[in-house]
ZATI-338263 format. One record per residue (C-alpha): x, y, z; residue in one letter. Coordinates in pm, 1 decimal, decimal comma, always signed. Each point is the difference from the previous one (the first is absolute). Layout:
% ZATI-338263
REC / X / Y / Z / A
...
END
This chain:
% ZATI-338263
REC / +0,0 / +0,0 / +0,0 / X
REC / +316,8 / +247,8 / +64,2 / X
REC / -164,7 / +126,1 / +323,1 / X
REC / +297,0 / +44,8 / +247,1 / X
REC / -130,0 / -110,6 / +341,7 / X
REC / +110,2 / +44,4 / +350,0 / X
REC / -184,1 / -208,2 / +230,7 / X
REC / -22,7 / +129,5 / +385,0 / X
REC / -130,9 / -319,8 / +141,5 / X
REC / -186,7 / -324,3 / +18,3 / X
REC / -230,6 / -115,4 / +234,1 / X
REC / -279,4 / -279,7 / +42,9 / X
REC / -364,6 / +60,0 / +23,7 / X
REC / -214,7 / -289,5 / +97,0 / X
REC / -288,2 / +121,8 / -209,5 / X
REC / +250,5 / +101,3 / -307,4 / X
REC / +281,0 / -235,1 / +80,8 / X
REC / +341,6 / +130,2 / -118,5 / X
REC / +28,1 / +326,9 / -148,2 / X
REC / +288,2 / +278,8 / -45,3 / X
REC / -38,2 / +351,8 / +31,7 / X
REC / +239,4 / +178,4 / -309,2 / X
REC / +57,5 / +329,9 / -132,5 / X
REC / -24,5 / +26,8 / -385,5 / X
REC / +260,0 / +244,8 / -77,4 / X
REC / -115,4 / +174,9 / -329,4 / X
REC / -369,4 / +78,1 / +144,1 / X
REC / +152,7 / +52,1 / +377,6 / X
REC / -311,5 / -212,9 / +134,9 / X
REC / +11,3 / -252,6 / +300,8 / X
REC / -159,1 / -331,6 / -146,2 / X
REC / -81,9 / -338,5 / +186,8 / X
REC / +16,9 / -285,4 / -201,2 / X
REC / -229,6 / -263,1 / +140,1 / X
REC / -19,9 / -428,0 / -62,3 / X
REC / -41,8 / -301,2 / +114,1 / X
REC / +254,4 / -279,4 / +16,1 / X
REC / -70,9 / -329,0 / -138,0 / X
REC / +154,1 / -348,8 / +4,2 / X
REC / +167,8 / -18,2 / -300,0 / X
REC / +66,5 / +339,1 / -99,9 / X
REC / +123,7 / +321,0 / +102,2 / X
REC / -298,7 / +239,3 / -9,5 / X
REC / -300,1 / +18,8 / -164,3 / X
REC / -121,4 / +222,2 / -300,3 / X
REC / +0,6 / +403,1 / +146,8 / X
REC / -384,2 / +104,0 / -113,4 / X
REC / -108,0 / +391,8 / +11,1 / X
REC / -158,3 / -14,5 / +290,1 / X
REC / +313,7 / -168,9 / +218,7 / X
REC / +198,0 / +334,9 / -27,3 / X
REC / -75,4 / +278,7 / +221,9 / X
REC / +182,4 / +349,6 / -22,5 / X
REC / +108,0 / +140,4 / +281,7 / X
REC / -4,0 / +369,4 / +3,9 / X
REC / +335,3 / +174,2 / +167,2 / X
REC / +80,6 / +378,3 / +98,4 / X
REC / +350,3 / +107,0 / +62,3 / X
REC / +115,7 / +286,6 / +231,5 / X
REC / +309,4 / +130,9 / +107,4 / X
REC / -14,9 / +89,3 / +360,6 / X
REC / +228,9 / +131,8 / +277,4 / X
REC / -19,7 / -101,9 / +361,6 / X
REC / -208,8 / -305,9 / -52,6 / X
REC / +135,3 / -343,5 / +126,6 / X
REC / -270,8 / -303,4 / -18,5 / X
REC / +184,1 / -178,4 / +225,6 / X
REC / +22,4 / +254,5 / +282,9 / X
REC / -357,8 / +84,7 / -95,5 / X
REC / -70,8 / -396,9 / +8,9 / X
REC / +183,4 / -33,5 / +411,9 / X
REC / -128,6 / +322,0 / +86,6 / X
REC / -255,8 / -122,0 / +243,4 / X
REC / -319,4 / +167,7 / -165,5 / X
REC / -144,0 / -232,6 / -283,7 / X
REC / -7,9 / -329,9 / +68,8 / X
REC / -122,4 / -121,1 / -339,4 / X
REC / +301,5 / +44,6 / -210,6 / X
REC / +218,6 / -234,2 / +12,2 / X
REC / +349,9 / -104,9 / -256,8 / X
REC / -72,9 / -247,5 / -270,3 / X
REC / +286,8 / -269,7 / +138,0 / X
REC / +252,2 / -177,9 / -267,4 / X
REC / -208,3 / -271,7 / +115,3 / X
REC / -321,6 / +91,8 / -187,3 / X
REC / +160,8 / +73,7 / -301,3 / X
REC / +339,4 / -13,1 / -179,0 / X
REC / +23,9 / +388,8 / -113,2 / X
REC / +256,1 / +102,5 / -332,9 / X
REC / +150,5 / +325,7 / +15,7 / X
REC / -250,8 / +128,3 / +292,8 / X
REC / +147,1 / -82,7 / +299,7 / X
REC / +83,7 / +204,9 / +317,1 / X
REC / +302,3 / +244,5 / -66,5 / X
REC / +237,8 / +210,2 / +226,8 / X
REC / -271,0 / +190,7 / +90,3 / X
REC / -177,5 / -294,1 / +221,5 / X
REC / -312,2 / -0,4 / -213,2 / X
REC / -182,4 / -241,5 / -250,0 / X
REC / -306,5 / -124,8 / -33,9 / X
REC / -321,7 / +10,5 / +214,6 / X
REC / -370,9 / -55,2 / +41,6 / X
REC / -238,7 / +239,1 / +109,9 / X
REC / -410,1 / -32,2 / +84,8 / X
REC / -138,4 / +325,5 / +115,4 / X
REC / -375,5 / -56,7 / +91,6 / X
REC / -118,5 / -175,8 / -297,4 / X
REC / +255,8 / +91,4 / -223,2 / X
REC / +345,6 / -177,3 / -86,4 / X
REC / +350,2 / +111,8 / -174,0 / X
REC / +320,8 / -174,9 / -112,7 / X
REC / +282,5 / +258,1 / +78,8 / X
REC / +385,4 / +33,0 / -116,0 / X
REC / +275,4 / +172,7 / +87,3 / X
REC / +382,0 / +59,1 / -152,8 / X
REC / +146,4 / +269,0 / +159,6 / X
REC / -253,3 / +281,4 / -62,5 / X
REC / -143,3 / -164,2 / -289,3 / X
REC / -358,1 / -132,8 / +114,4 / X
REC / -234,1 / -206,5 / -174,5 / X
REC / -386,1 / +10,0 / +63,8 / X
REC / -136,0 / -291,4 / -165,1 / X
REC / -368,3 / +200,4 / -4,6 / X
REC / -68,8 / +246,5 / -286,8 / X
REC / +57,8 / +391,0 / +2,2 / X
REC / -400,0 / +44,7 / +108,3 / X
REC / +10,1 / -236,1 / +292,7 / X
REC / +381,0 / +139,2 / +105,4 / X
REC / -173,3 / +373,5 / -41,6 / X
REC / -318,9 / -70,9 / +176,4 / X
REC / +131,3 / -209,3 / +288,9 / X
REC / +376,1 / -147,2 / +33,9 / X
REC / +168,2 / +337,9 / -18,6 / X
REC / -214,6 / +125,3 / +243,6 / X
REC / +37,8 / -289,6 / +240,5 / X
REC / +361,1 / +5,8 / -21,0 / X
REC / +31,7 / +376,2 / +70,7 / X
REC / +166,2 / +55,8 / -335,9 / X
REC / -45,5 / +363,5 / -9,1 / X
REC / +136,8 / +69,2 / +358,3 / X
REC / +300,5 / +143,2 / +22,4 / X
REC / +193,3 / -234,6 / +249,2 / X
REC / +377,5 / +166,2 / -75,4 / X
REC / -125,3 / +352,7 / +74,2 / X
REC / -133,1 / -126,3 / +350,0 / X
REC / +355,1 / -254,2 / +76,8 / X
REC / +149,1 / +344,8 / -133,3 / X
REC / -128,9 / +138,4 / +335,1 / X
REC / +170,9 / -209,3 / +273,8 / X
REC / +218,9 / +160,6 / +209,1 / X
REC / +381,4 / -89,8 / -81,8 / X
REC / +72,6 / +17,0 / +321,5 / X
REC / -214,9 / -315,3 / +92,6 / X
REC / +252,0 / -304,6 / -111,9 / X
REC / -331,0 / -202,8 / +107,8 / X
REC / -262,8 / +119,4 / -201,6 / X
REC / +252,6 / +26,2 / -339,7 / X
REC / +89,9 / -284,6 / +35,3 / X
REC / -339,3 / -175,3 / +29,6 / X
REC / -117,7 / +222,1 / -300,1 / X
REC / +314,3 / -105,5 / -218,6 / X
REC / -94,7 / -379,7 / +87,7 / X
REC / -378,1 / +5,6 / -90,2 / X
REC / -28,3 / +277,9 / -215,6 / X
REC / -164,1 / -185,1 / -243,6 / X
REC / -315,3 / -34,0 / +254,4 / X
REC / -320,8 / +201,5 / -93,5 / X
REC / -302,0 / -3,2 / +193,9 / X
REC / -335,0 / -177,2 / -196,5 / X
REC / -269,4 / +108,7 / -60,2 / X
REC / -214,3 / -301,9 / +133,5 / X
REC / -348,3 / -87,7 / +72,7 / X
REC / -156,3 / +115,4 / +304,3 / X
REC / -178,0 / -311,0 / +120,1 / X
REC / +286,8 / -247,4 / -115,6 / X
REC / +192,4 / +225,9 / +234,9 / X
REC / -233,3 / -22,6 / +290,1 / X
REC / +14,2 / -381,1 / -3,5 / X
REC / +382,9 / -14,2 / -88,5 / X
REC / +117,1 / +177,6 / +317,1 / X
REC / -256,8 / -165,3 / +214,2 / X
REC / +189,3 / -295,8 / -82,9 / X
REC / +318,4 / +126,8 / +8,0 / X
REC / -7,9 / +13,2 / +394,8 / X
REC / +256,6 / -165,9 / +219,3 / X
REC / +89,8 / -182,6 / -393,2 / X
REC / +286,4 / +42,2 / -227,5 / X
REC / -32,8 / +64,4 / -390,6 / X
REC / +64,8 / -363,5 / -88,7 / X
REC / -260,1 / -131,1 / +179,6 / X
REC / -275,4 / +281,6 / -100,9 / X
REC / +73,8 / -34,9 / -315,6 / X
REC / -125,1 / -388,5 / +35,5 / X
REC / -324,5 / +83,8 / +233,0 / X
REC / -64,3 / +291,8 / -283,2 / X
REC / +64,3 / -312,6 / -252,8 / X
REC / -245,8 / -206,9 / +223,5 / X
REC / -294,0 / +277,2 / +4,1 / X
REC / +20,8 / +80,5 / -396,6 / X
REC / -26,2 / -406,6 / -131,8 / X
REC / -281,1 / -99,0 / +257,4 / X
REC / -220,5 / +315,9 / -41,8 / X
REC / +120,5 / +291,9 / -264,5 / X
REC / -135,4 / -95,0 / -310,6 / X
REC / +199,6 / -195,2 / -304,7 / X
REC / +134,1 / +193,6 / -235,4 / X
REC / +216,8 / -85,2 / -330,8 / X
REC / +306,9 / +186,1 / -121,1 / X
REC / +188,3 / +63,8 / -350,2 / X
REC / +119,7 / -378,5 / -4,0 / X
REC / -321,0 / -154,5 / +105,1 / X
REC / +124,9 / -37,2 / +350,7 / X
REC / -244,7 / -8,0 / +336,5 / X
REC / +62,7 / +284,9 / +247,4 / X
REC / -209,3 / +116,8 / +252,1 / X
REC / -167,5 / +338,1 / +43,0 / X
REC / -12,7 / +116,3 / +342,7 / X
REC / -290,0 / -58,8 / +158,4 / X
REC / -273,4 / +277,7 / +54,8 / X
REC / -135,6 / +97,1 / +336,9 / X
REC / -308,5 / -202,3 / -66,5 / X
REC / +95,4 / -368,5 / -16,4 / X
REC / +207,5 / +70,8 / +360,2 / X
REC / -301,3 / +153,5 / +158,2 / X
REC / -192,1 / -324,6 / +7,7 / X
REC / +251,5 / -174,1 / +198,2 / X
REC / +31,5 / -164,5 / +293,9 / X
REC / +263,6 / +226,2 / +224,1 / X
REC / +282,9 / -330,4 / -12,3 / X
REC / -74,5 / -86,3 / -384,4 / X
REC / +321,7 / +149,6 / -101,2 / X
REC / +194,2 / -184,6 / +269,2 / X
REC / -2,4 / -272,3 / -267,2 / X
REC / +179,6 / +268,0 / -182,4 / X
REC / +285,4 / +32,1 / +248,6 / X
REC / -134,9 / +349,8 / +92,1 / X
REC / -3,2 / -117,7 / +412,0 / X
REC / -180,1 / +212,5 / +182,2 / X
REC / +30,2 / +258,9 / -261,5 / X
REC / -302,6 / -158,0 / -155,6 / X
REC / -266,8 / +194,1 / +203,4 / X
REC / +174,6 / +340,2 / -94,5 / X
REC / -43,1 / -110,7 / -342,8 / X
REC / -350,9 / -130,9 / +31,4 / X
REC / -141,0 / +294,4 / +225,6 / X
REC / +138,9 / +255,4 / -204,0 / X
REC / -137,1 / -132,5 / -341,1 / X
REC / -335,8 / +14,6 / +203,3 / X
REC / +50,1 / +304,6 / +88,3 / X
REC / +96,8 / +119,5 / -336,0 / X
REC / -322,7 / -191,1 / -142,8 / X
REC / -281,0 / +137,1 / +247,9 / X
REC / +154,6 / +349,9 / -115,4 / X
REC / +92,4 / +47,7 / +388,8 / X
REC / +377,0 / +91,6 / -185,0 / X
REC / -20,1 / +218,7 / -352,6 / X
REC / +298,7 / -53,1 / -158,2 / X
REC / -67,1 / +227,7 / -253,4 / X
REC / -22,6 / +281,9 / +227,9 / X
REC / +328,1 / -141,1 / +158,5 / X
REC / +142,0 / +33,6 / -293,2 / X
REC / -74,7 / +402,4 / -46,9 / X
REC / +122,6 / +68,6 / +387,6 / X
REC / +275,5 / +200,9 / +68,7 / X
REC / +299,3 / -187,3 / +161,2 / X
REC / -95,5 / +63,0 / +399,2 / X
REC / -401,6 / -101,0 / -103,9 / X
REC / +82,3 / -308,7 / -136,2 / X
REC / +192,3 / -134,2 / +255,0 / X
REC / -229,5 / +113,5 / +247,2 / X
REC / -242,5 / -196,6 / -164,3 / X
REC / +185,8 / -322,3 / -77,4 / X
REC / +68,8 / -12,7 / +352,3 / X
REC / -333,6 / -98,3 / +48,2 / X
REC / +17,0 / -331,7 / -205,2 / X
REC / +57,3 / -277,1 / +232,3 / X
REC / +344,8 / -108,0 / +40,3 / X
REC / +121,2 / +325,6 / -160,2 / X
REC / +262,1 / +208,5 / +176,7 / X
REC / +255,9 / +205,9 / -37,6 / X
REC / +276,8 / -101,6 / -177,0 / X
REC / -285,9 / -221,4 / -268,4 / X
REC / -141,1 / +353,0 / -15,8 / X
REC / +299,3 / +135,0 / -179,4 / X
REC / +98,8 / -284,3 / -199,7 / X
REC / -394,9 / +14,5 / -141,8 / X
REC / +66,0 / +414,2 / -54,6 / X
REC / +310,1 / -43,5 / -130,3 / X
REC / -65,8 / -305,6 / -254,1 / X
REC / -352,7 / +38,1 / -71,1 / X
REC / -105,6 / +341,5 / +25,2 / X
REC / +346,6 / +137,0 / -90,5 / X
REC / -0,5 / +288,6 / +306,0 / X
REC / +437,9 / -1,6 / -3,1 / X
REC / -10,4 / +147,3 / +332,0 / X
REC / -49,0 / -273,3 / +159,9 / X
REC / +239,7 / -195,6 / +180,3 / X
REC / -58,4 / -309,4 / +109,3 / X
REC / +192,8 / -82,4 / +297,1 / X
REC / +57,3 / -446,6 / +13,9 / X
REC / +318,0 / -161,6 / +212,6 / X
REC / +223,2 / +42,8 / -292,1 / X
REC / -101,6 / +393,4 / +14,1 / X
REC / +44,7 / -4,5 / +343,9 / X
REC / +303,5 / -124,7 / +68,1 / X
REC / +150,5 / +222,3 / -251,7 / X
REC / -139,4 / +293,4 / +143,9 / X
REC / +141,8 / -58,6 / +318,6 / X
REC / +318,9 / -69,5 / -148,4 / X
REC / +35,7 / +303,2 / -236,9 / X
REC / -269,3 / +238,5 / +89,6 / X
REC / -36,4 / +45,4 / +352,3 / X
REC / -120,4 / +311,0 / +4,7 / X
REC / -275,4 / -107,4 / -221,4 / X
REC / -31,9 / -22,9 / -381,4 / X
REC / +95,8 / +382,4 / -208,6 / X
REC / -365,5 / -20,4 / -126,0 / X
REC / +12,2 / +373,2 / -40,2 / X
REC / +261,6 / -72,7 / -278,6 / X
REC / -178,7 / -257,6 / -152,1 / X
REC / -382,8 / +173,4 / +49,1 / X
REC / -218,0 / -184,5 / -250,0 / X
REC / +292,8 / -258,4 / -102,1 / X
REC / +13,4 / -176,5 / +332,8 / X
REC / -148,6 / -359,6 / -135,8 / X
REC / +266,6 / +2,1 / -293,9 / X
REC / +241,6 / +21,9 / +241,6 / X
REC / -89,6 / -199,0 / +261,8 / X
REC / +11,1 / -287,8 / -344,5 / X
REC / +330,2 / +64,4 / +10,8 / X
REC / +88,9 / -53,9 / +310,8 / X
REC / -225,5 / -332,8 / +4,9 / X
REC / +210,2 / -108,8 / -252,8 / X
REC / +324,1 / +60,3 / +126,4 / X
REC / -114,8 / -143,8 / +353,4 / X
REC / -104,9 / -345,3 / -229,3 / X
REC / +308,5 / +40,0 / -220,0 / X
REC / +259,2 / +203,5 / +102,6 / X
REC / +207,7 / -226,1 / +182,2 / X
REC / +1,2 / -246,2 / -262,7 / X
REC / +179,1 / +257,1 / -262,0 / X
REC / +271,1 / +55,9 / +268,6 / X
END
């Protein structure tokens, strides 16, 4: 055919069976090629309908790092595509730390890539416009605000030249809610796998670009009707009545999260301190991660400790007014990862 091809990966799908997911070089479009194996032979005829396109958008983009983004402690349904799911040509992590990731935001679900500041959206320009780039925090300006620490604080620099690749998403309010409910007296690991738990037994099935099962989360609605230790089967503990009593809450319109969602910074945590099992520090991290209000600071062990090593005086939120959260990523980060880069 002359068509120069560079495939990206292969993987199996149980309802396509093996299948590889290639860039055609002269149309610069993402195809998967889709068959069957049989005894005998090595694939069966390709037909029309067994190749998919798979729409990509490129940007270039400065302080953006999936993987700090990824171990950043505030989504916990992205995740790295591992060697072991697929052998990957040309499109593996670089110098930079990066590669290639998963993401499911509410209902929705993206492929990601990055090489150095090259990153690939495998979504089209109208779904990047209307919602990645936005949940990202693309148009933020995250240099102009690391431009801003005080070169004087070894600490802080060197936290924000570590994870300055973080930015702060632009997630959904109720996935939020439930997330740091969970994320109580729990580490990311092992959230990420109750989170896991809650989406396959009741978020609804969805089907992505390869014809792959994931899992939307689920609405307020099929939590409601629970019993208050139905999600105990989830690993959830006795996080499962938080979970349970706030989705009833949310249902019988006792909680608006719309109008949560238009409160100033002090309103809204005033009234998420109201759910049950809500308190301070989940507060912040649902501000912060959900209703993007950067002031706020969520204060966890990690946070602690470093305060009282570094800040004693208390955190120079004056310096940082409105740009506390971003920081205070930074400094999660470094507290996670710091010691490790030593």
């Amino acid at each position: 055919m002359g068509e120069k091809i560079k495939i990206l990966r292969r993987s199996y799908c149980e309802k396509y069976g093996e299948q590889i997911l290639l860039t055609l070089k002269r149309e610069q479009k993402n195809v998967i090629l889709r068959w069957k194996r049989s005894k005998g032979a090595s694939c069966s005829l390709w037909t029309k309908d067994e190749v998919n396109f798979v729409e990509k958008t490129v940007k270039m983009l400065t302080d953006f790092d999936l993987g700090q983004i990824c171990d950043s402690g505030q989504c916990f349904r992205m995740e790295r595509i591992t060697e072991q799911e697929c052998d990957t040509y040309d499109a593996g992590p670089d110098e930079t730390g990066a590669g290639y990731y998963r993401v499911i935001a509410g209902r929705r679900y993206l492929e990601v890539m990055q090489q150095g500041e090259k990153v690939t959206f495998f979504c089209g320009e109208a779904e990047y416009e209307d919602f990645w780039k936005d949940y990202f925090d693309l148009e933020a300006d995250y240099g102009a605000w690391k431009a801003k620490i005080n070169p004087n604080d070894k600490y802080l620099t060197a936290a924000a030249a570590l994870g300055g690749g973080i930015r702060i998403l632009r997630q959904d309010l109720w996935e939020m809610i439930v997330s740091f409910l969970i994320s109580q007296q729990n580490h990311i690991a092992r959230i990420r796998r109750c989170i896991r738990n809650i989406c396959e037994k009741y978020g609804e099935p969805m089907t992505d670009f390869r014809g792959e099962t994931y899992y939307a989360f689920p609405r307020p609605e099929s939590l409601a009707s629970l019993e208050e230790n139905a999600l105990m089967e989830c690993n959830l503990g006795y996080r499962s009545k938080y979970v349970v009593r706030t989705a009833r809450s949310v249902v019988s319109g006792e909680v608006d999260l719309e109008q949560i969602r238009e409160m100033s910074y002090a309103k809204a945590r005033e009234e998420l301190l109201k759910l049950f099992g809500v308190g301070g520090k989940v507060a912040d991290c649902i501000c912060l991660f959900a209703l993007h209000h950067l002031q706020a600071f969520p204060i966890d062990t990690h946070i602690s400790q470093a305060l009282e090593r570094h800040y004693k005086r208390g955190f120079p939120n004056r310096r940082y007014q409105g740009i506390q959260g971003v920081m205070q990523q930074y400094i999660f980060y470094y507290e996670l990862f710091g010691k490790e880069m030593k």
